[in-house]
C-alpha positions as CSV (number, residue, x, y, z in Angstrom):
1,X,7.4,-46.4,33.2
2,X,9.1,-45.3,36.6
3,X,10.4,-42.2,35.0
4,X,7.3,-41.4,33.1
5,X,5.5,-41.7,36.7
6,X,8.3,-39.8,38.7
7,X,7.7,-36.9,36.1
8,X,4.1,-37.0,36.1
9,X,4.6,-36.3,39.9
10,X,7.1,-33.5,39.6
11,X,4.8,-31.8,37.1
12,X,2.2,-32.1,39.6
13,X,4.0,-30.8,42.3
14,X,4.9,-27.8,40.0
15,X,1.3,-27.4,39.0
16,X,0.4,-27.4,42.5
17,X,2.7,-25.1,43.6
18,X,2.1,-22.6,40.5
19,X,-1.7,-22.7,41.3
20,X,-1.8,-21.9,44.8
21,X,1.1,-19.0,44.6
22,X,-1.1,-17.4,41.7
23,X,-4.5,-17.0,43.8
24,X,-2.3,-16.3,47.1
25,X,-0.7,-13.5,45.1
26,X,-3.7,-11.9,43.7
27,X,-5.3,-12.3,47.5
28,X,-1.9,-10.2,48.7
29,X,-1.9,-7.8,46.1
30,X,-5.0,-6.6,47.4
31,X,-4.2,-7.0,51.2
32,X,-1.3,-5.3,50.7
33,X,-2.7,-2.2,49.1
34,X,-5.5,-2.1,52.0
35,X,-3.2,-2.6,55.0
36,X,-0.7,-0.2,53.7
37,X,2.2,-2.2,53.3
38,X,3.5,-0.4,50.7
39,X,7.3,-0.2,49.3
40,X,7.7,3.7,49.0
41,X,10.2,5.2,46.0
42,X,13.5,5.7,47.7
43,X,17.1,6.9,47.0
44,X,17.8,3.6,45.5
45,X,14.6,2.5,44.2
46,X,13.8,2.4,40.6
47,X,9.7,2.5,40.9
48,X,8.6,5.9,41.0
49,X,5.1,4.8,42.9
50,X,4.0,2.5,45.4
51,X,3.9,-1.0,44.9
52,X,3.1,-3.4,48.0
53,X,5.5,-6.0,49.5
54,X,3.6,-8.5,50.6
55,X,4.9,-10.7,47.6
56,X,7.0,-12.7,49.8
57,X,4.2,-13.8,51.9
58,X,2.2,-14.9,48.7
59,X,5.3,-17.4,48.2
60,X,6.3,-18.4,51.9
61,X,2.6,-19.4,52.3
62,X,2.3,-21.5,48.9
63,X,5.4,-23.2,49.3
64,X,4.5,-24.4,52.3
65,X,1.1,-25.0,51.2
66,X,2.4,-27.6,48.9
67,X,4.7,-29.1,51.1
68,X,1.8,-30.0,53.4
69,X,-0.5,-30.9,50.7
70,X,1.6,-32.9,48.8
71,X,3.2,-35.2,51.6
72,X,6.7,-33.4,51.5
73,X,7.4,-33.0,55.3
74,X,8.1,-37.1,55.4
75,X,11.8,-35.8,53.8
76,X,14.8,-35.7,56.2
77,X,15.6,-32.9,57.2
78,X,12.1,-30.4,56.1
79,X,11.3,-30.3,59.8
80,X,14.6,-28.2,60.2
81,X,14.1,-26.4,57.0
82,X,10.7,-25.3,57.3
83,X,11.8,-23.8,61.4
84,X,14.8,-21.9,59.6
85,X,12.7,-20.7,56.8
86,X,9.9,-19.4,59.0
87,X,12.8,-17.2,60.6
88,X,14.5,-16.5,57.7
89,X,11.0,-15.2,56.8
90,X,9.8,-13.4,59.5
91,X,13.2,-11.3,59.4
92,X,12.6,-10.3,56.4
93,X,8.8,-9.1,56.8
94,X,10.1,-7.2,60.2
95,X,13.1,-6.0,57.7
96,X,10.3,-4.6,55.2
97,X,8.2,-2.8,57.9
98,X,10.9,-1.3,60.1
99,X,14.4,-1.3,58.0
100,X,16.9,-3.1,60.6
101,X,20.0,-2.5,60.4
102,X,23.0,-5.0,58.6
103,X,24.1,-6.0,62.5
104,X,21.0,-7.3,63.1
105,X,19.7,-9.5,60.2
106,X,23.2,-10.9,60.3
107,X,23.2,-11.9,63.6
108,X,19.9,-13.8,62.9
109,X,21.2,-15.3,60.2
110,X,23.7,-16.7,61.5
111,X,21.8,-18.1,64.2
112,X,19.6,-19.9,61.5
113,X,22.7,-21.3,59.4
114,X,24.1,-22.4,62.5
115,X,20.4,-24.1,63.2
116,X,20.5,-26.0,60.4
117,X,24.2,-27.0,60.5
118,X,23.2,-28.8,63.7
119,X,20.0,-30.0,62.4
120,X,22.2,-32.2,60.0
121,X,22.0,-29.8,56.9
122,X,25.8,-29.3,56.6
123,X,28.5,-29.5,53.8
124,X,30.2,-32.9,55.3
125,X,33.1,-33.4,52.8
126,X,35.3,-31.8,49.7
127,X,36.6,-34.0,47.0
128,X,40.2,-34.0,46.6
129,X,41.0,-33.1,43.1
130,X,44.1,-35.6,43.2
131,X,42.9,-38.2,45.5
132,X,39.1,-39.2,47.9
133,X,36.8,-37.4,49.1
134,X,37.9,-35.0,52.7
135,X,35.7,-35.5,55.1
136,X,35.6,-32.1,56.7
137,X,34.9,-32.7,60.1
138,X,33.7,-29.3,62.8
139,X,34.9,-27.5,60.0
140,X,31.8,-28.1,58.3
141,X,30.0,-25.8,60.8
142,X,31.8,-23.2,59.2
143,X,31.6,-23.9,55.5
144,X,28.1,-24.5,56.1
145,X,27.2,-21.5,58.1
146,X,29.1,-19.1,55.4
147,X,27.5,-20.6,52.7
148,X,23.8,-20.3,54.1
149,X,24.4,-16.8,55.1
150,X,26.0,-15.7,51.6
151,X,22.7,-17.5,49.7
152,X,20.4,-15.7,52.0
153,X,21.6,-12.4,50.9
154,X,22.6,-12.9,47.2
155,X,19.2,-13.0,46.1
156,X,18.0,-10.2,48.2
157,X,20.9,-8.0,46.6
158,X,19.8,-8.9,43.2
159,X,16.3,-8.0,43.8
160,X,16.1,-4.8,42.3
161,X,13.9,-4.8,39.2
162,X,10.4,-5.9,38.2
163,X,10.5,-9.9,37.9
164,X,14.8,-10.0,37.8
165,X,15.1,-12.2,41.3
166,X,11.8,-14.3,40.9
167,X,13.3,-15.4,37.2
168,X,16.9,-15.8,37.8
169,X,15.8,-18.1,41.1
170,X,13.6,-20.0,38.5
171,X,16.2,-20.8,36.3
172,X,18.8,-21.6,39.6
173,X,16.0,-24.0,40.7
174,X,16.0,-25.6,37.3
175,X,19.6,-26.1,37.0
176,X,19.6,-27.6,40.6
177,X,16.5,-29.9,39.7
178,X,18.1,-31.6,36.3
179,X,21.8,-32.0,38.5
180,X,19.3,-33.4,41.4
181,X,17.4,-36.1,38.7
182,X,20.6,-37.0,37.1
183,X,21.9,-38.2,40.5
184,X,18.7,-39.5,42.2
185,X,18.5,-36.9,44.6
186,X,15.1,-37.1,45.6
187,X,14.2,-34.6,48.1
188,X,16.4,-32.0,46.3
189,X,14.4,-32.3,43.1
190,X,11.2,-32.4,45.4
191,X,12.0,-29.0,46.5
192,X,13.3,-27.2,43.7
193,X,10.0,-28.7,41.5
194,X,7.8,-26.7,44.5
195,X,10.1,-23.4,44.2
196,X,9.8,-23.7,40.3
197,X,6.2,-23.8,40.7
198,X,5.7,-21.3,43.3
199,X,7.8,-18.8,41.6
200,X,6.3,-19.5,37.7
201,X,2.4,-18.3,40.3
202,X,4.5,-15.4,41.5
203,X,5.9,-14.2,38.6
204,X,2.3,-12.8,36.1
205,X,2.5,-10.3,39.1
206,X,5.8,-9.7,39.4
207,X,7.6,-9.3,35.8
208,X,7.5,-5.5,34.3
209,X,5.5,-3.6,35.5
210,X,5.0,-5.2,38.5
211,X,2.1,-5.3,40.5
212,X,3.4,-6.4,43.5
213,X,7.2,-7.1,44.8
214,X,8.6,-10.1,47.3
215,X,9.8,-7.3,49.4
216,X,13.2,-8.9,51.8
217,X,10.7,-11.7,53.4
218,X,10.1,-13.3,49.9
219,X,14.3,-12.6,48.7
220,X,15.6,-13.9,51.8
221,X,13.3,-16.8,51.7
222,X,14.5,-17.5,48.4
223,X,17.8,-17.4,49.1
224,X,17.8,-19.7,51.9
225,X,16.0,-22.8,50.3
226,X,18.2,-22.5,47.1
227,X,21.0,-22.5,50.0
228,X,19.5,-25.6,51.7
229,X,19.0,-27.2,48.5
230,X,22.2,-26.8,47.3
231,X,23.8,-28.5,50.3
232,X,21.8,-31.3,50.3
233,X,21.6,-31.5,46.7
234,X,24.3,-30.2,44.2
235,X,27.1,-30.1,47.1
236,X,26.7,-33.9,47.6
237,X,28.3,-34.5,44.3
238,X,31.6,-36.6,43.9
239,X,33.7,-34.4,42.0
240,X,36.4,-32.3,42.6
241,X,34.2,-28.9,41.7
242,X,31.2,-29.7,43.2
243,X,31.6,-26.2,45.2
244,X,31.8,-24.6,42.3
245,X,28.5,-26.5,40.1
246,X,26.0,-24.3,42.5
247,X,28.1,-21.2,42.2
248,X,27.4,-21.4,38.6
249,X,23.9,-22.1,39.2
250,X,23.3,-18.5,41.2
251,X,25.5,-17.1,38.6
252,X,24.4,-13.9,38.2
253,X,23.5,-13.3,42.0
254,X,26.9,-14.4,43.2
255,X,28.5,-12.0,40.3
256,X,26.8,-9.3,41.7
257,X,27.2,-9.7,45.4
258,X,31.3,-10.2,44.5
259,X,31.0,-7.2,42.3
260,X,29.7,-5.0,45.3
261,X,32.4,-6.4,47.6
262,X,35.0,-5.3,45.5
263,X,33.9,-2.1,44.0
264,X,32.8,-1.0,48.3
265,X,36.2,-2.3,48.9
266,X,38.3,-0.8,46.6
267,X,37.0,2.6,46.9
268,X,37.3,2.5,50.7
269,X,33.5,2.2,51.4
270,X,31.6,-0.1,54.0
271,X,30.8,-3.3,52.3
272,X,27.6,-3.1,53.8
273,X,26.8,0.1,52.3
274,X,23.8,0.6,49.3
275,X,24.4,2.2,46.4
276,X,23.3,2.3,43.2
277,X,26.1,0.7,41.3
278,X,24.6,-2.5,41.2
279,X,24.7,-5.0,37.5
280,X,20.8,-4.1,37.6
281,X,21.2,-0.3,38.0
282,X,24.2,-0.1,35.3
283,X,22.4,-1.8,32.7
284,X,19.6,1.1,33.3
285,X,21.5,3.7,33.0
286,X,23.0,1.9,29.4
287,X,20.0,3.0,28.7
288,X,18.2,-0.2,28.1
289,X,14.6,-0.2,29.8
290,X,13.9,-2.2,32.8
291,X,11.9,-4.5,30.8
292,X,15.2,-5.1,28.4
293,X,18.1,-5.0,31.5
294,X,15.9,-8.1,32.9
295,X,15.8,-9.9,30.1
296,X,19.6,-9.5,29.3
297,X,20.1,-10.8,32.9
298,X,17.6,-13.8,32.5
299,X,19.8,-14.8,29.1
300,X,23.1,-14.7,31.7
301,X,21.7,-16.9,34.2
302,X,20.8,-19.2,31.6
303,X,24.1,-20.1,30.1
304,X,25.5,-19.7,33.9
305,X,22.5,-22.5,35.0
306,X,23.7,-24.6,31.4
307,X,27.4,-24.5,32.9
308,X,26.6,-25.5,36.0
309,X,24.8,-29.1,34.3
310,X,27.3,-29.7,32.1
311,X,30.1,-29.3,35.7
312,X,27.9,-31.6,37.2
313,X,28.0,-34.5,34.7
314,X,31.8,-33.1,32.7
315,X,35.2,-35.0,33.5
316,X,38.0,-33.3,35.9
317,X,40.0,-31.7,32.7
318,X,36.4,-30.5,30.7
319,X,35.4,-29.3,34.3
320,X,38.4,-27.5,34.9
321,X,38.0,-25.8,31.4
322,X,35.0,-24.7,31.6
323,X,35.6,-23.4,35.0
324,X,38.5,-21.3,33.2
325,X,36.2,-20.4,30.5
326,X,33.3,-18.8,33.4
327,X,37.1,-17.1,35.2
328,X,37.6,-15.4,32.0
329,X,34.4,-14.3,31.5
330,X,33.8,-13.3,35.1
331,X,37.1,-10.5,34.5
332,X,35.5,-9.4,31.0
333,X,32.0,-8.9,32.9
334,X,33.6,-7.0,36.2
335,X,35.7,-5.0,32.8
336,X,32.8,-4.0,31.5
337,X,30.8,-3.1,34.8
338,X,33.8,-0.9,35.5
339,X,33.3,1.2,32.1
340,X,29.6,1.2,33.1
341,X,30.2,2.9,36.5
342,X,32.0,5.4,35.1
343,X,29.3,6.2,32.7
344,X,27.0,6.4,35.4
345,X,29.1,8.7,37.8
346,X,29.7,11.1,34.7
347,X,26.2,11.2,34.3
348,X,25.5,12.2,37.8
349,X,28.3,14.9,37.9
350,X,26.4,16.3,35.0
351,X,23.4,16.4,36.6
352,X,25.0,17.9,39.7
353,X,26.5,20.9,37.5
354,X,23.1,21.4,35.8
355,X,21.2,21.7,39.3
């Protein structure tokens, strides 16, 4: 009967959340046309016409929304993340209208990471794969910090395609909720139930061909709660790869992000640098549709959120296996991406010739 209950209420919280981001997003699709805020086809854009960014605000506003209307600000520690969403937030909106530079939204991030490592929201220990658990000490401040800022960014670099960040943080969020029920963490299931919501309201406008995108405000936003709810939630665990289990949940994301870092790196670029070389861009120019290259990526996430359940609940040695297993398949993927980049730069030299 108490779990029948404690689902009823996470399926209202999700119903809440859902409801309220699918007016608000209707309400900014419209605003955003009017005002002007519009995201303009770029260099490394794929829309070829406007579409307004004010997506993200539809889903700051209705996850706060429902953390107000559903008694969530009584959790430790939502006092602290609501302050260091609001900034993570509010960079990204001025991001949107006036394109900052990487200097500057890094410093403020790690301003905010640093906020909330104070605030108590901080990776306190490691488990020692061959003894107890390590408390970490200052050096949490660190860990923490580096973790927050890498979140905040891995969902904003994925965000390239009608619906692709809104449904892989969807499927993130439900990995983290399941490995928050199965241990009783209560205010990390409480949160991802909200984003789950929110993001399910987002997403009718959102998925191919969108109507309206999350612009940096709603990617940074995202990328920050599943931080923050990763630390308190899926970080707590008592095993060995509990680093690892929300790695796996943000599989795709975090592939990406590495996949940049090395490509820039090993071709002597700034790691900062755009380009259009990204998993989303290369399955494109495969030529599989937008529509397709999403849905390719949505199937990955999932087996990546699967692998992160079973981490969470699997012995050391089955851990360790299937930790292997994800290694293996990492090399294959960044394989393939490399024979994909190839493709892509022949098919710009040709174009080049032909102008």
């Amino acid at each position: 009967m108490q779990w029948s209950v404690f689902g009823w209420n996470l399926a209202l919280l999700t119903a809440v959340g859902f409801g309220l981001s699918f007016i608000l997003t209707a309400f900014w699709t419209k605003k955003g046309k009017a005002w002007g805020l519009m995201d303009l086809p770029r260099e490394r854009r794929v829309h070829t016409t406007p579409r307004p960014y004010t997506g993200g605000l539809a889903i700051f506003i209705a996850f706060y929304l429902t953390l107000l209307l559903t008694g969530g600000l009584t959790f430790p520690y939502l006092g602290s993340i609501c302050g260091g969403g609001l900034v993570i937030f509010l960079l990204g909106l001025v991001d949107d209208k006036y394109d900052l530079s990487s200097g500057q939204k890094l410093v403020v991030q790690l301003l905010v990471a640093a906020f909330m490592a104070w605030a108590g929201v901080r990776i306190v220990y490691l488990t020692n794969p061959f003894g107890e658990m390590v408390a970490l000490g200052w050096k949490s401040y660190p860990l923490t910090i580096l973790w927050l800022v890498l979140t905040i960014n891995v969902i904003n670099i994925i965000d390239g395609l009608d619906g692709l960040a809104a449904g892989i943080t969807v499927i993130a969020g439900l990995s983290l909720l399941i490995i928050g029920l199965g241990l009783g963490q209560s205010a990390a299931v409480f949160l991802c139930a909200i984003l789950v919501g929110v993001l399910l309201g987002f997403l009718p406008y959102n998925f191919y061909p969108a109507r309206i995108f999350m612009g940096n405000s709603g990617a940074y936003f995202l990328g920050f709660i599943l931080g923050v709810i990763s630390v308190i939630g899926a970080l707590k665990i008592p095993t060995a790869l509990a680093l690892v289990i929300p790695v796996f949940a943000m599989g795709i994301p975090f592939l990406d992000t590495f996949w940049a870092v090395w490509r820039r790196w090993r071709n002597g670029e700034r790691i900062m640098r755009g380009d259009r070389y990204h998993i989303h861009h290369l399955l494109l120019t495969s030529g599989l549709g937008m529509k397709k290259a999403v849905l390719v990526l949505y199937g990955l996430s999932l087996l990546s959120g699967l692998a992160s359940i079973f981490l969470s609940r699997a012995t050391l040695r089955l851990g360790f296996l299937i930790v292997m297993i994800g290694t293996g398949l990492i090399f294959l993927c960044l394989y393939g991406l490399m024979g994909l980049q190839s493709a892509a730069r022949e098919q710009e030299e040709e174009k080049r010739r032909s102008w």
